[in-house]
One Martini backbone bead per residue (centre of mass of N, CA, C, O) as a GRO file, in nm:
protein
  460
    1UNK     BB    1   0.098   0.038   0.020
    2UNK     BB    2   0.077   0.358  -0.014
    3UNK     BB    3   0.157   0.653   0.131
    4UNK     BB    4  -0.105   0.795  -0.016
    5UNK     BB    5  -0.329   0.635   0.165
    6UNK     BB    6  -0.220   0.601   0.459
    7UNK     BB    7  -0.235   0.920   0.573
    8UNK     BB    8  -0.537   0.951   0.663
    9UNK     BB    9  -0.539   0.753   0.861
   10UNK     BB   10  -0.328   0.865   1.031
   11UNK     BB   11  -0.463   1.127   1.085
   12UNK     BB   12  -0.694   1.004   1.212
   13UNK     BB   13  -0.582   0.848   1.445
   14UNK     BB   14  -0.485   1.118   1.575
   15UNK     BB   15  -0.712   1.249   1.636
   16UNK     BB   16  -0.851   1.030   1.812
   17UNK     BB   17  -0.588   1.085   2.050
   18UNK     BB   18  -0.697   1.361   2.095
   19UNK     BB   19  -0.974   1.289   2.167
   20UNK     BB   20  -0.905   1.140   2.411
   21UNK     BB   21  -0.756   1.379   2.574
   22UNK     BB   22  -1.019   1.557   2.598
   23UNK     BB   23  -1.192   1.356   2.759
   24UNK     BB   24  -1.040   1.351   2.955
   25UNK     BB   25  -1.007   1.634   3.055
   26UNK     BB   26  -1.325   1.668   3.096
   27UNK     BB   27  -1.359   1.463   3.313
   28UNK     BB   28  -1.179   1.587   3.521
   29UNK     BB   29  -1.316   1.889   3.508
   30UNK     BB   30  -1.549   1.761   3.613
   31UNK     BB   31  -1.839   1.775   3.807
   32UNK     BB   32  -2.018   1.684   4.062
   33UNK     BB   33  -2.297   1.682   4.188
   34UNK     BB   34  -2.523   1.872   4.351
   35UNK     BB   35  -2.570   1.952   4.670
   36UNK     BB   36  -2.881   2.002   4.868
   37UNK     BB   37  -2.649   2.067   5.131
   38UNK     BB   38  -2.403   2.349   5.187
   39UNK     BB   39  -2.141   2.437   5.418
   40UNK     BB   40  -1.986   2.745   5.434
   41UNK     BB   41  -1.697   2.869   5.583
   42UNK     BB   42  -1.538   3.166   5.671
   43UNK     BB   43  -1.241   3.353   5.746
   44UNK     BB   44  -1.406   3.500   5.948
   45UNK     BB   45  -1.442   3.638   6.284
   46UNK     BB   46  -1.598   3.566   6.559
   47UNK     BB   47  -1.774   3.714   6.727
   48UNK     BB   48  -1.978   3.832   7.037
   49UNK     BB   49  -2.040   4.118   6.890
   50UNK     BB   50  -2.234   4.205   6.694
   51UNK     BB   51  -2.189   4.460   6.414
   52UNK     BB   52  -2.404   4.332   6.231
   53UNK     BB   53  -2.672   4.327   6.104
   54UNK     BB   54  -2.858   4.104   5.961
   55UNK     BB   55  -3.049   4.295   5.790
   56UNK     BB   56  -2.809   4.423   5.651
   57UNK     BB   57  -2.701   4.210   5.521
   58UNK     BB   58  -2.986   4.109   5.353
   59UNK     BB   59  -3.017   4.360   5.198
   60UNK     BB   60  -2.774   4.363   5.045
   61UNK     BB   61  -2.784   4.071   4.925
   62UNK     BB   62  -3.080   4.143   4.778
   63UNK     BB   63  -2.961   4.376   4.564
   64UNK     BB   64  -2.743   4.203   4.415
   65UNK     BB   65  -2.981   3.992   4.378
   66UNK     BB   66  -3.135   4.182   4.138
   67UNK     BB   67  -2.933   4.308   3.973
   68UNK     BB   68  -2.871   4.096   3.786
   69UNK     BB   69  -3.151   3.859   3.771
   70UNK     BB   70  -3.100   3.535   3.833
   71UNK     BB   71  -3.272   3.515   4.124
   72UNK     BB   72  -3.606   3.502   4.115
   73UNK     BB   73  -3.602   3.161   4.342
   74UNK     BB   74  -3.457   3.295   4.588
   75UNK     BB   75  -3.412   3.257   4.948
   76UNK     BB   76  -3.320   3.502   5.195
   77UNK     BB   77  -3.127   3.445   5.511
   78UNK     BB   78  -3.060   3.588   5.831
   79UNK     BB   79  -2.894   3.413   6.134
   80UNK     BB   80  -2.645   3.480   6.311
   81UNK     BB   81  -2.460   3.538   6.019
   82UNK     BB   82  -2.636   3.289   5.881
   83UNK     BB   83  -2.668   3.203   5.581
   84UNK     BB   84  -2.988   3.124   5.375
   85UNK     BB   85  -3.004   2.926   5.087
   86UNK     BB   86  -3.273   2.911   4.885
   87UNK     BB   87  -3.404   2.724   4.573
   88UNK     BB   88  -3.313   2.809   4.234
   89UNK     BB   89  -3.127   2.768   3.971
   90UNK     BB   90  -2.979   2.734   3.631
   91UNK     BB   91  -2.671   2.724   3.729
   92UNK     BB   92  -2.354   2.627   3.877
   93UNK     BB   93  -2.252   2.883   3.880
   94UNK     BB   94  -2.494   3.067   4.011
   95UNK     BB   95  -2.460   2.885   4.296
   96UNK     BB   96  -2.156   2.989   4.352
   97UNK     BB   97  -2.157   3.298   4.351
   98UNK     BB   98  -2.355   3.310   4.568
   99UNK     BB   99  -2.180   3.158   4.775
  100UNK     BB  100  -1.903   3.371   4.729
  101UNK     BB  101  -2.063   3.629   4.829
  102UNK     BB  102  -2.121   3.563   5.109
  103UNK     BB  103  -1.836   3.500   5.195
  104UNK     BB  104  -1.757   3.840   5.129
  105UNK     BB  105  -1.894   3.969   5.319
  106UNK     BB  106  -1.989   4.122   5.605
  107UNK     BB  107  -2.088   3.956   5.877
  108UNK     BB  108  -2.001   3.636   5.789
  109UNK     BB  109  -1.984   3.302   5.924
  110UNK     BB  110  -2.162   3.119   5.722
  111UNK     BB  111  -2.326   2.891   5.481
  112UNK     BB  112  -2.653   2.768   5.357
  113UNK     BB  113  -2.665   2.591   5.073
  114UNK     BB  114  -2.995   2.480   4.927
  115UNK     BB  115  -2.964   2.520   4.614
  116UNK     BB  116  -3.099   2.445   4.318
  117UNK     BB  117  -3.140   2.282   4.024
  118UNK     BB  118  -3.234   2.321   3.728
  119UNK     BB  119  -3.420   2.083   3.518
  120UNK     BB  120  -3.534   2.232   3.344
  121UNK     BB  121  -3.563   2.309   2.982
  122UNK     BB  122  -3.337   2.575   2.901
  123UNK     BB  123  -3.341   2.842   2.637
  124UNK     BB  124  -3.027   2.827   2.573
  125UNK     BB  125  -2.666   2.889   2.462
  126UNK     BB  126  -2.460   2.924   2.737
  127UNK     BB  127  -2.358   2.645   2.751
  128UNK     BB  128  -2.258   2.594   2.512
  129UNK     BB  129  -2.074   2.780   2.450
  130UNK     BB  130  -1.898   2.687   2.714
  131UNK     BB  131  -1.819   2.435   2.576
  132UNK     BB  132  -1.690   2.557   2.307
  133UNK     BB  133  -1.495   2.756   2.452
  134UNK     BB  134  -1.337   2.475   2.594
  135UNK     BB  135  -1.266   2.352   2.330
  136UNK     BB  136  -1.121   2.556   2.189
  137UNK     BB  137  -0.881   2.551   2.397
  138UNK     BB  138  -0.785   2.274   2.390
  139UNK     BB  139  -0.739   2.217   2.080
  140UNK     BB  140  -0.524   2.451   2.118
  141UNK     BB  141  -0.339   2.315   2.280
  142UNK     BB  142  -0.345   2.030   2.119
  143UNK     BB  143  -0.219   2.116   1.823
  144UNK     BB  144   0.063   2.006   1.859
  145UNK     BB  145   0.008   1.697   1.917
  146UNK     BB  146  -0.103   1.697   1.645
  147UNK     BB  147   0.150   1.764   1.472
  148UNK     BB  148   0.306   1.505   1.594
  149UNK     BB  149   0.138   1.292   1.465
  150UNK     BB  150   0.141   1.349   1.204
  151UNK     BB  151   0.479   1.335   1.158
  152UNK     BB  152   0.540   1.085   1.291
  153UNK     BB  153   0.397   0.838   1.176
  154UNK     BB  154   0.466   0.843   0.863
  155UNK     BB  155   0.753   0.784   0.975
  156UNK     BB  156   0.743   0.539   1.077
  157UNK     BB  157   0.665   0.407   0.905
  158UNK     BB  158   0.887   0.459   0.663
  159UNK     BB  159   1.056   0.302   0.822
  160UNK     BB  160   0.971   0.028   0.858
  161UNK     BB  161   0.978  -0.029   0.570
  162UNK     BB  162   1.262  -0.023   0.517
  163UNK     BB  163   1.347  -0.213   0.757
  164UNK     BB  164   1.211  -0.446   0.576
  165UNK     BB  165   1.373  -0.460   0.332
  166UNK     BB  166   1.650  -0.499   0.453
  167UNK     BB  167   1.549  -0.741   0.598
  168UNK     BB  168   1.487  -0.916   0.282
  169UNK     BB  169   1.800  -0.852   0.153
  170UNK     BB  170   1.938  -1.024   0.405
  171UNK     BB  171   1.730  -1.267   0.376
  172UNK     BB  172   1.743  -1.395   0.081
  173UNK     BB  173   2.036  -1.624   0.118
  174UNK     BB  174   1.928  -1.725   0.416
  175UNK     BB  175   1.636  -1.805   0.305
  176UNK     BB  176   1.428  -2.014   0.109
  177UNK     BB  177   1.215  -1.917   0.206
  178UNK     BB  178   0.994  -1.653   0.128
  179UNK     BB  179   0.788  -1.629   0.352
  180UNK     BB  180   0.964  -1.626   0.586
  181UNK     BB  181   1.114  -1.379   0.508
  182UNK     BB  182   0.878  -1.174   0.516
  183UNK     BB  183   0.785  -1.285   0.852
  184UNK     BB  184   1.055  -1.139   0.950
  185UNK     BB  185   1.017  -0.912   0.868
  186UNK     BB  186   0.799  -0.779   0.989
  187UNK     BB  187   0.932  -0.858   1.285
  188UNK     BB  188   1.106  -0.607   1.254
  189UNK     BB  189   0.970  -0.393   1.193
  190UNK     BB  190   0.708  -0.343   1.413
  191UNK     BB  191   0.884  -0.187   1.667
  192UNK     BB  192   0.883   0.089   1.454
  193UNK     BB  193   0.584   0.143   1.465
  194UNK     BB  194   0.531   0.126   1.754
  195UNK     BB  195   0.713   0.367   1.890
  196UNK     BB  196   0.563   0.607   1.735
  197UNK     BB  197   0.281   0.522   1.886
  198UNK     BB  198   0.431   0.591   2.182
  199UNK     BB  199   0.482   0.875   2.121
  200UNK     BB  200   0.242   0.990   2.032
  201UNK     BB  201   0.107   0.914   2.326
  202UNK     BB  202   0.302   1.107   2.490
  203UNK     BB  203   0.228   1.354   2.343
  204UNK     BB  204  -0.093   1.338   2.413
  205UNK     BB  205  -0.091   1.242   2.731
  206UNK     BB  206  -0.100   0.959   2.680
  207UNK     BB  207   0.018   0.732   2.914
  208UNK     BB  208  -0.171   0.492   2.995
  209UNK     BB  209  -0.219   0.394   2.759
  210UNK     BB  210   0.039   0.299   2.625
  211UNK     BB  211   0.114   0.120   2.812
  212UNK     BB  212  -0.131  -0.063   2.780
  213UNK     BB  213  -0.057  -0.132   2.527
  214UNK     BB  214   0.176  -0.289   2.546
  215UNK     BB  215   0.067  -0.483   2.796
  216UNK     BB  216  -0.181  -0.596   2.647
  217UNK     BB  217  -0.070  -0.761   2.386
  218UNK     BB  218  -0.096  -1.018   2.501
  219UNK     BB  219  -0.394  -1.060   2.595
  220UNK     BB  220  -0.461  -0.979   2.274
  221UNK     BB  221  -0.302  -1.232   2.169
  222UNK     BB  222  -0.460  -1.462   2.313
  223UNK     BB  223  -0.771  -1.370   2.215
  224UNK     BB  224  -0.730  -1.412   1.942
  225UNK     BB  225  -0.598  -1.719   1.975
  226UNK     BB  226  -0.878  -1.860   2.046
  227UNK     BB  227  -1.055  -1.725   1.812
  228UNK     BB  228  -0.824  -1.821   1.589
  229UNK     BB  229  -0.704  -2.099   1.609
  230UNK     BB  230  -0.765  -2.202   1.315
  231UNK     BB  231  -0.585  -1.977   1.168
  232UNK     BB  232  -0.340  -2.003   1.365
  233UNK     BB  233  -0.268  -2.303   1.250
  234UNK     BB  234  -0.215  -2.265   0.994
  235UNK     BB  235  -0.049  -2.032   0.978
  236UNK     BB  236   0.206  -2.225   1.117
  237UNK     BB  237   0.154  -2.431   0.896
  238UNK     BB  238   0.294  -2.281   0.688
  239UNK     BB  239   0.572  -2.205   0.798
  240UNK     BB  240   0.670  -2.478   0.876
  241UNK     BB  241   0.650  -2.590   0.541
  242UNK     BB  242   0.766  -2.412   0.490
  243UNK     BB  243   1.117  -2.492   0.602
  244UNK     BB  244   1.094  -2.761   0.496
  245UNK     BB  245   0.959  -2.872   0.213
  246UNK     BB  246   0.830  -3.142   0.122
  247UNK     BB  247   0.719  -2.974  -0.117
  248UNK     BB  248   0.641  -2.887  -0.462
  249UNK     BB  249   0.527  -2.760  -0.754
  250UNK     BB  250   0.389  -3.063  -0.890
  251UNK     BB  251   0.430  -3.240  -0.737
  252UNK     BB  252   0.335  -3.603  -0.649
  253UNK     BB  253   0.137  -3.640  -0.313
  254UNK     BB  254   0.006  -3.766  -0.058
  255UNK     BB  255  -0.241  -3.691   0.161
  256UNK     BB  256  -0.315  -3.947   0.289
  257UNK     BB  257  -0.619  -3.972   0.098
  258UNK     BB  258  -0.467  -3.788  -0.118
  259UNK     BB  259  -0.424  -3.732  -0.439
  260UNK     BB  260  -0.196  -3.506  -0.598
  261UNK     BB  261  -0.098  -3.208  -0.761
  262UNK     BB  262   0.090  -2.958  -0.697
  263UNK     BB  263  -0.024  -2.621  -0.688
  264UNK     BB  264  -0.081  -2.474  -0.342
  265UNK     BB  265  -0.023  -2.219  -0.129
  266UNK     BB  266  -0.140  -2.089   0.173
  267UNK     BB  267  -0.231  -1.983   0.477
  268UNK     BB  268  -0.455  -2.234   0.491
  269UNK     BB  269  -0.380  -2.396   0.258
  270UNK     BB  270  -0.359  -2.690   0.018
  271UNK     BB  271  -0.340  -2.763  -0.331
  272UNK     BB  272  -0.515  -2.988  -0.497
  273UNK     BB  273  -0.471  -3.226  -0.811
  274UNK     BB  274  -0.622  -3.446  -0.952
  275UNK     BB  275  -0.694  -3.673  -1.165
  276UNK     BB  276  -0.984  -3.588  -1.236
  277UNK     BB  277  -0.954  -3.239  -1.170
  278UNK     BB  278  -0.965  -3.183  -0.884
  279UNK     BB  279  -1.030  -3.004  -0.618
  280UNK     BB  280  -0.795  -2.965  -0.315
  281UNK     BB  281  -0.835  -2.841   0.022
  282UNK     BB  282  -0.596  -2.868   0.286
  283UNK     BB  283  -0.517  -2.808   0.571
  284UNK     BB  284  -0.215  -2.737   0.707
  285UNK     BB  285  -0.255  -2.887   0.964
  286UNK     BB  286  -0.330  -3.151   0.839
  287UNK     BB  287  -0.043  -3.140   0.626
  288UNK     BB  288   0.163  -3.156   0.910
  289UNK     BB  289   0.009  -3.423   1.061
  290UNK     BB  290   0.056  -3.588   0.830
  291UNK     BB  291   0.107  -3.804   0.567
  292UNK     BB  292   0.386  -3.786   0.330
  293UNK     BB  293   0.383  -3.865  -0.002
  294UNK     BB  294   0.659  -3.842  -0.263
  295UNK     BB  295   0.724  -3.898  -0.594
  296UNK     BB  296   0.918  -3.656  -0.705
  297UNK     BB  297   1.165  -3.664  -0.488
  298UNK     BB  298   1.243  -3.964  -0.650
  299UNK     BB  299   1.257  -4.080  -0.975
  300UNK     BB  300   1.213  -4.362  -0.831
  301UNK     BB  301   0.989  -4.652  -0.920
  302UNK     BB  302   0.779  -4.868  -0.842
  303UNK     BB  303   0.558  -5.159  -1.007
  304UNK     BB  304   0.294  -5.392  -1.005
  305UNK     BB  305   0.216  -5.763  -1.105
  306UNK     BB  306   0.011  -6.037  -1.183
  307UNK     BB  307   0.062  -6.369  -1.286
  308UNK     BB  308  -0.115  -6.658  -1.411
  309UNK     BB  309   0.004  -7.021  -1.442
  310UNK     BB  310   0.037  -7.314  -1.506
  311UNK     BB  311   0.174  -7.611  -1.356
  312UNK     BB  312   0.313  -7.707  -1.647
  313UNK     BB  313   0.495  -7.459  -1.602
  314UNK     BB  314   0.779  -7.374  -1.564
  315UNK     BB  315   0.927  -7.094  -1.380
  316UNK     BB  316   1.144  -6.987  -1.474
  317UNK     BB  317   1.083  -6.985  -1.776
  318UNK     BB  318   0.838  -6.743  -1.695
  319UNK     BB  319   1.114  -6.559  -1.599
  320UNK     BB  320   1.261  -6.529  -1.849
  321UNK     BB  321   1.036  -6.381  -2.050
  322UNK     BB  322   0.981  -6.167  -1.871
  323UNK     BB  323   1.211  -6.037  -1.862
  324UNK     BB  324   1.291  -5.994  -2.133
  325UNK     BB  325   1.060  -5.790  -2.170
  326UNK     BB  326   1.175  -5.569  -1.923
  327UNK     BB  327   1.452  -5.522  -2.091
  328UNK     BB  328   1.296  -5.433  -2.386
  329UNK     BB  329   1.193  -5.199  -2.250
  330UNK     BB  330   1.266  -4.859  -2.198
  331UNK     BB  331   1.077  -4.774  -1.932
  332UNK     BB  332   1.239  -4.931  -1.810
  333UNK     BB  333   1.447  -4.975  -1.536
  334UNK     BB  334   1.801  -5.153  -1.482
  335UNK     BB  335   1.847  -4.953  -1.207
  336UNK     BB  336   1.665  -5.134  -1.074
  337UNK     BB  337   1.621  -5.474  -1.117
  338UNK     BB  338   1.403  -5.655  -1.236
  339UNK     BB  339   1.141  -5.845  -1.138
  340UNK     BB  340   1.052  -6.255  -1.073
  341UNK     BB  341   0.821  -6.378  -0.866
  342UNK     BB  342   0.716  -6.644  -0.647
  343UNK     BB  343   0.422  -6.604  -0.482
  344UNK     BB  344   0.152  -6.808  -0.546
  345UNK     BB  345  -0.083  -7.076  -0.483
  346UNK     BB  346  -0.356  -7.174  -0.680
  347UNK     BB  347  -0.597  -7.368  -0.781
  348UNK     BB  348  -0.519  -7.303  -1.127
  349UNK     BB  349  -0.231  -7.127  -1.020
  350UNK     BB  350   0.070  -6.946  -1.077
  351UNK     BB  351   0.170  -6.687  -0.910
  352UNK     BB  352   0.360  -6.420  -1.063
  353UNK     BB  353   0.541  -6.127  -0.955
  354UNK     BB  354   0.595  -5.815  -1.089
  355UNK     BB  355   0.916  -5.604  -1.059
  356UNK     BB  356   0.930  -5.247  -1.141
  357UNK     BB  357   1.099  -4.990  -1.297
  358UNK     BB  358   1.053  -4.616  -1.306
  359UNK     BB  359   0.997  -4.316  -1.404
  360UNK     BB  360   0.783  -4.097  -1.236
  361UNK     BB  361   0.862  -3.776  -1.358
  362UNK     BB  362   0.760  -3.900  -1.706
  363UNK     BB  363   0.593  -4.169  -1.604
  364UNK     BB  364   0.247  -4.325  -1.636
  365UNK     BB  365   0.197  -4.635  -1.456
  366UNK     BB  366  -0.030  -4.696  -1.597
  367UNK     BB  367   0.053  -4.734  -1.881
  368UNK     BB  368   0.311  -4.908  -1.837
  369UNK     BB  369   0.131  -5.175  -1.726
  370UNK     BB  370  -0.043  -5.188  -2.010
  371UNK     BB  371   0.191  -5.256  -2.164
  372UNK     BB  372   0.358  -5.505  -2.018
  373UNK     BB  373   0.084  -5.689  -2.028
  374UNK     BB  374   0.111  -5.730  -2.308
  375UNK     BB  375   0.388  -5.832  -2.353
  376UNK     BB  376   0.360  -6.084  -2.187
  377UNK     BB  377   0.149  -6.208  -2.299
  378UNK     BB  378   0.249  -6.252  -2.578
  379UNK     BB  379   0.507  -6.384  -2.486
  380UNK     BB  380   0.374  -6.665  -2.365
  381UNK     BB  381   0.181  -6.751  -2.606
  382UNK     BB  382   0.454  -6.801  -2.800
  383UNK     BB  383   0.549  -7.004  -2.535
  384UNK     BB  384   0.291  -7.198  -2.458
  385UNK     BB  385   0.150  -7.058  -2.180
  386UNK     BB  386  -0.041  -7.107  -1.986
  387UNK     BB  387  -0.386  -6.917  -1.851
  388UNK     BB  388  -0.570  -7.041  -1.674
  389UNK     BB  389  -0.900  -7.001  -1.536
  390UNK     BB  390  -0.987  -7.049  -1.209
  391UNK     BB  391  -1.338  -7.069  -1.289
  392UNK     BB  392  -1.355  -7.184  -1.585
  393UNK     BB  393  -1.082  -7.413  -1.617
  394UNK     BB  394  -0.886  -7.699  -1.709
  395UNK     BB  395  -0.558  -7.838  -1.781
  396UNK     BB  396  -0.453  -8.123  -1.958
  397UNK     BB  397  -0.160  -8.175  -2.109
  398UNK     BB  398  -0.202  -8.505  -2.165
  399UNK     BB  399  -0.469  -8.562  -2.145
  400UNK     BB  400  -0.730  -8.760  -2.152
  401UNK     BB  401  -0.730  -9.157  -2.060
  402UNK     BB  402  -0.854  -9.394  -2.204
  403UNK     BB  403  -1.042  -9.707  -2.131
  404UNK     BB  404  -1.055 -10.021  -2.258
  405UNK     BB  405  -1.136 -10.362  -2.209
  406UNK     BB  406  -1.054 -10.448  -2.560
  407UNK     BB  407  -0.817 -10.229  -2.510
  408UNK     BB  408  -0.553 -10.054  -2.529
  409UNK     BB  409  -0.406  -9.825  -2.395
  410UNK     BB  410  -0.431  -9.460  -2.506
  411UNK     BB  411  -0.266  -9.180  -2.568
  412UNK     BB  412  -0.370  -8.879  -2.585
  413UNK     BB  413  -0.365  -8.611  -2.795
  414UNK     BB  414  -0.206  -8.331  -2.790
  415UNK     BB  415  -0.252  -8.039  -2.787
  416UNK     BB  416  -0.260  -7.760  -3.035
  417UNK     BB  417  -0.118  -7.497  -3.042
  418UNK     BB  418  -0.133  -7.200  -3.050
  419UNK     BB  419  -0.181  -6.967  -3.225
  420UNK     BB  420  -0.005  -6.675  -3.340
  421UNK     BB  421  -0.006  -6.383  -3.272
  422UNK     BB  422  -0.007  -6.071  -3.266
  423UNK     BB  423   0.243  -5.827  -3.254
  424UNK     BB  424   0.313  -5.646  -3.025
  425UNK     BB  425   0.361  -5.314  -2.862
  426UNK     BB  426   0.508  -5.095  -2.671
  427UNK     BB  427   0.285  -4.876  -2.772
  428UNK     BB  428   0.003  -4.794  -2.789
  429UNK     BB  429  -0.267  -4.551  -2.868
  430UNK     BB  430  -0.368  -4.547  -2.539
  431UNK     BB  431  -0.134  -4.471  -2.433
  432UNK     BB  432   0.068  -4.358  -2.592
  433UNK     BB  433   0.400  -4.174  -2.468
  434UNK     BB  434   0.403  -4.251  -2.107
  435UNK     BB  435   0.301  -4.002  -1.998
  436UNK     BB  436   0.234  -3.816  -1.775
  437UNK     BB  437  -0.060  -3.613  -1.704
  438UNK     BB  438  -0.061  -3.422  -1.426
  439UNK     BB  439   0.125  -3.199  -1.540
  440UNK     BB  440  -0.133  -3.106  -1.756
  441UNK     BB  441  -0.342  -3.082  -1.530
  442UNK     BB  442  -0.176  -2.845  -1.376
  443UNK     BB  443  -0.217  -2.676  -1.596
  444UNK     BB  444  -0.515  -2.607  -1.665
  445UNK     BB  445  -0.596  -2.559  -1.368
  446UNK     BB  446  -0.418  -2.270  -1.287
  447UNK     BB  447  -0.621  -2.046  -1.363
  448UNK     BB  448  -0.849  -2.127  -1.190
  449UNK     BB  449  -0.673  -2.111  -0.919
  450UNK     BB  450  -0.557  -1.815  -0.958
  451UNK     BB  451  -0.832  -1.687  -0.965
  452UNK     BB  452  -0.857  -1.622  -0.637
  453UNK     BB  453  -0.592  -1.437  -0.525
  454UNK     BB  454  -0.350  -1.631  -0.383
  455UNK     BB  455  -0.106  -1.677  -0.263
  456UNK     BB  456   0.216  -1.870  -0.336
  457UNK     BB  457   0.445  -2.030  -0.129
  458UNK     BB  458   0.530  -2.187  -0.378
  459UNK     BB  459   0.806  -2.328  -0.575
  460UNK     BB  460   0.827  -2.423  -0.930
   0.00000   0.00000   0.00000
C-alpha cells in the first residue's frame, strides 16, 4: 500500500488520540452533582458581639441579586450571621457565585446553601457557548500533539517499511523460503512502528493509554488466538511446511488419502489437483500432521502386477520370458533391476509376481503397467504358457486317458499349440507416449486456481 493511501488513515488516528486527550481532559474537570445541601464557612473571625445586624446583611445581599436578575426564585435569609439559601438556579455556576458572594460579606460566618439545580430544559445557547468555548481552548491547547502525531506516523511507518526492505534484502539469500523470509522481515520492522505509535501516545499526554497498549498486547493476542485457534493454526503451519518443505509446486504427493499434484499452498490451505481434474484444498494444520507420501522428490519409482500360469510350465521358464520383456521396454529403468517372483499357488495358478522400476517424474505408472501386460500376455503365448483361469477352465496338458475293456490303452493326443497372435507394440494408440498426464492436467486447471487470488507460497 502507497504512502498516499496510508496519511489519511494515519492523520485520522492522530486525532482520535487527540479526541481521546480531550475526553479525558474534560472528564477531569467535570465536576460532582451539586450537593441538596452545603454548609460553607468563611475565613472571618466570629465576633462574640455581632457589629453588623442581620437584616443590614440580608438588605444588602439582596439588592445585589435583584440587581443580577439571576436569582428569580431564590430566597434569603440571615440569623446571627448564618445565611441560608433556598430555591433554585438556572447553573452551576450561578449557585456557586452567589455562595462566595455571600462568604465575602462583611459580619457572615456560615453559609448553608441549599439552591437547587433547575431540571427544566431552559431554552439558552449559554450552557453550549461555554462548553465550545472550553473545547476550542484545549484544541488549541492541544494543536501541537496534533501536529506531532501528523509527523511522528508517516515517519515511523515510513521506517519501518524501510527497515523491512533492508531485512528482506539481508535474509534473502539466507531463508530458503519467500514466505519465511517475509514473515521474519515484517516481524522486524513492526518493533519501529510500534515505537512511533508510543511516542504519539506520549506527546498527546496519554501515557496510561500508552503503558496499556504495550502492557495489553500480550493479552489481546491470547484473546485473538483462542478466537481465530484455527486461522492460526494453519497459519503457523504453513511457516512450519515453508521451512521444511516437503513438497514443490507440480510434485505429485499423497497427503493422507488423497492423491493428486501440488498446485499451491496460501496461508490456510495446500491445494492439490486430483487425476479426476478436481480441487483438493486440504488446511495446512492437517497437511503437517499427517503422512506426507512424495512421488516426485526420487524419480525412480517400482510398481507391480501379477501373471498366474499352468501348474505344468515350469516357474524359471515364464520368469526367463518375463524378464526379456522387461529388459526390452525402453520405459523400464534397468538399476534397479526389475524382479520376476514366484507369489503364490493359486486353485489352478502359480502366481507369479512382476516387479519393475520406472521414471516417476516423466512416465505414468498406469499407462506403463498397460503396456508391459501386453508385452508379457504376447510373450507367453508365442512361448505357449497356459494362463488357464481358475473359475473357469483346467488344463490337462497330457490329454485325459480312456481305457476300453477290450483294447489297450492309449494316451490322448497332445493339444494343439495355439495360434501365435499378431505381435504387440511396446506402446499401443491408447497408452499414447507414457508420459504421465498429471503435470499437464495442473497446467490446464493453474488459471482456474489462480484466479482465486491467493498468494503462492510455494517455489514452482
Amino acid at each position: 500500500m502507497r504512502l498516499s493511501r496510508l496519511l489519511p488513515c494515519l492523520v485520522l488516528l492522530a486525532l482520535i488520540l487527540v479526541d481521546l486527550r480531550l475526553l479525558q481532559a474534560v472528564a477531569q474537570t467535570s465536576s460532582a452533582p451539586a450537593p441538596s445541601e452545603e454548609v460553607v464557612d468563611t475565613d472571618q473571625t466570629v465576633s462574640v458581639d455581632a457589629g453588623i445586624a442581620d437584616t443590614q446583611i440580608a438588605r444588602r445581599l439582596a439588592g445585589i441579586l435583584e440587581t443580577t436578575g439571576w436569582y428569580d426564585d431564590v430566597t434569603l435569609r440571615v440569623e446571627d450571621g448564618i445565611v441560608f439559601l433556598d430555591g433554585t438556579v438556572t447553573t452551576e455556576q450561578r449557585r456557586d457565585w452567589l455562595r462566595d458572594l455571600a462568604a465575602k460579606t462583611d459580619g457572615v460566618v456560615a453559609i448553608v446553601n441549599r439552591l437547587q439545580l433547575d431540571q427544566e430544559v431552559q431554552l439558552t445557547l449559554d450552557p453550549i457557548e461555554t462548553e465550545m468555548r472550553a473545547l476550542w481552548d484545549q484544541a488549541v491547547a492541544a494543536a501541537p500533539s496534533i501536529l506531532a502525531a501528523v509527523l511522528i506516523l508517516p515517519l515511523a511507518l515510513l521506517l519501518s517499511r524501510l527497515v523491512g526492505r533492508l531485512a528482506r534484502w539481508m535474509l534473502r539469500g539466507r531463508v530458503r523460503s519467500a514466505f519465511l523470509g517475509d514473515v521474519l522481515a515484517r516481524l522486524i520492522a513492526l518493533p519501529v512502528f510500534l515505537i512511533g505509535v508510543y511516542v504519539v501516545l506520549q506527546v498527546a499526554g496519554l501515557t496510561q493509554l500508552a503503558l496499556s497498549l504495550i502492557g495489553g498486547a500480550g493479552i489481546v493476542g491470547i484473546v485473538i488466538g483462542f478466537a481465530f485457534r484455527d486461522i492460526a493454526e494453519n497459519f503457523l503451519a504453513s511457516l512450519l511446511l515453508s521451512i521444511r518443505q516437503p513438497f514443490h509446486r507440480n510434485d505429485v504427493v499423497r497427503v493422507g488419502e488423497h492423491l493428486g499434484v501440488v498446485h499451491s499452498m496460501n496461508t490456510r490451505s495446500t491445494v492439490l489437483v486430483s487425476p479426476e481434474g478436481n480441487h483438493i484444498q486440504i488446511p495446512n494444520a492437517q497437511v503437517f500432521k499427517t503422512t506426507i507420501e512424495n512421488y516426485t522428490t526420487s524419480a525412480s519409482r517400482r510398481e507391480t502386477f501379477t501373471v498366474g500360469v499352468g501348474y505344468d510350465v515350469p516357474i524359471s521358464e515364464v520368469q526367463d520370458i518375463i524378464l526379456e520383456v522387461l529388459r526390452g521396454h525402453e520405459a523400464v529403468v534397468q538399476d534397479p533391476e526389475p524382479m520376476v517372483l514366484a507369489d503364490s499357488l493359486g486353485a489352478a495358478t502359480v502366481n507369479v509376481m512382476v516387479y519393475f522400476w520406472f521414471d516417476g517424474a516423466r512416465v505414468s505408472p498406469i499407462k506403463l503397467r498397460s503396456a508391459l501386460i501386453r508385452r508379457v500376455k504376447q510373450a507367453l503365448t508365442e512361448a505357449g504358457v497356459s494362463m488357464p483361469d481358475e473359475a473357469r477352465e483346467v488344463i490337462f496338458p497330457q490329454g485325459i486317458p480312456i481305457h476300453q475293456a477290450d483294447a489297450p490303452p492309449t494316451a490322448a493326443p497332445a493339444p494343439p499349440r495355439p495360434a501365435p497372435a499378431a505381435r504387440e507394440t511396446d506402446v499401443s494408440e491408447a497408452e499414447g507416449d507414457l508420459q504421465t498426464d498429471l503435470v499437464d492436467l495442473d497446467a490446464q486447471m493453474a488459471a482456474e486456481v489462480e484466479g482465486s487470488g491467493e498468494e503462492n507460497l510455494l517455489r514452482g
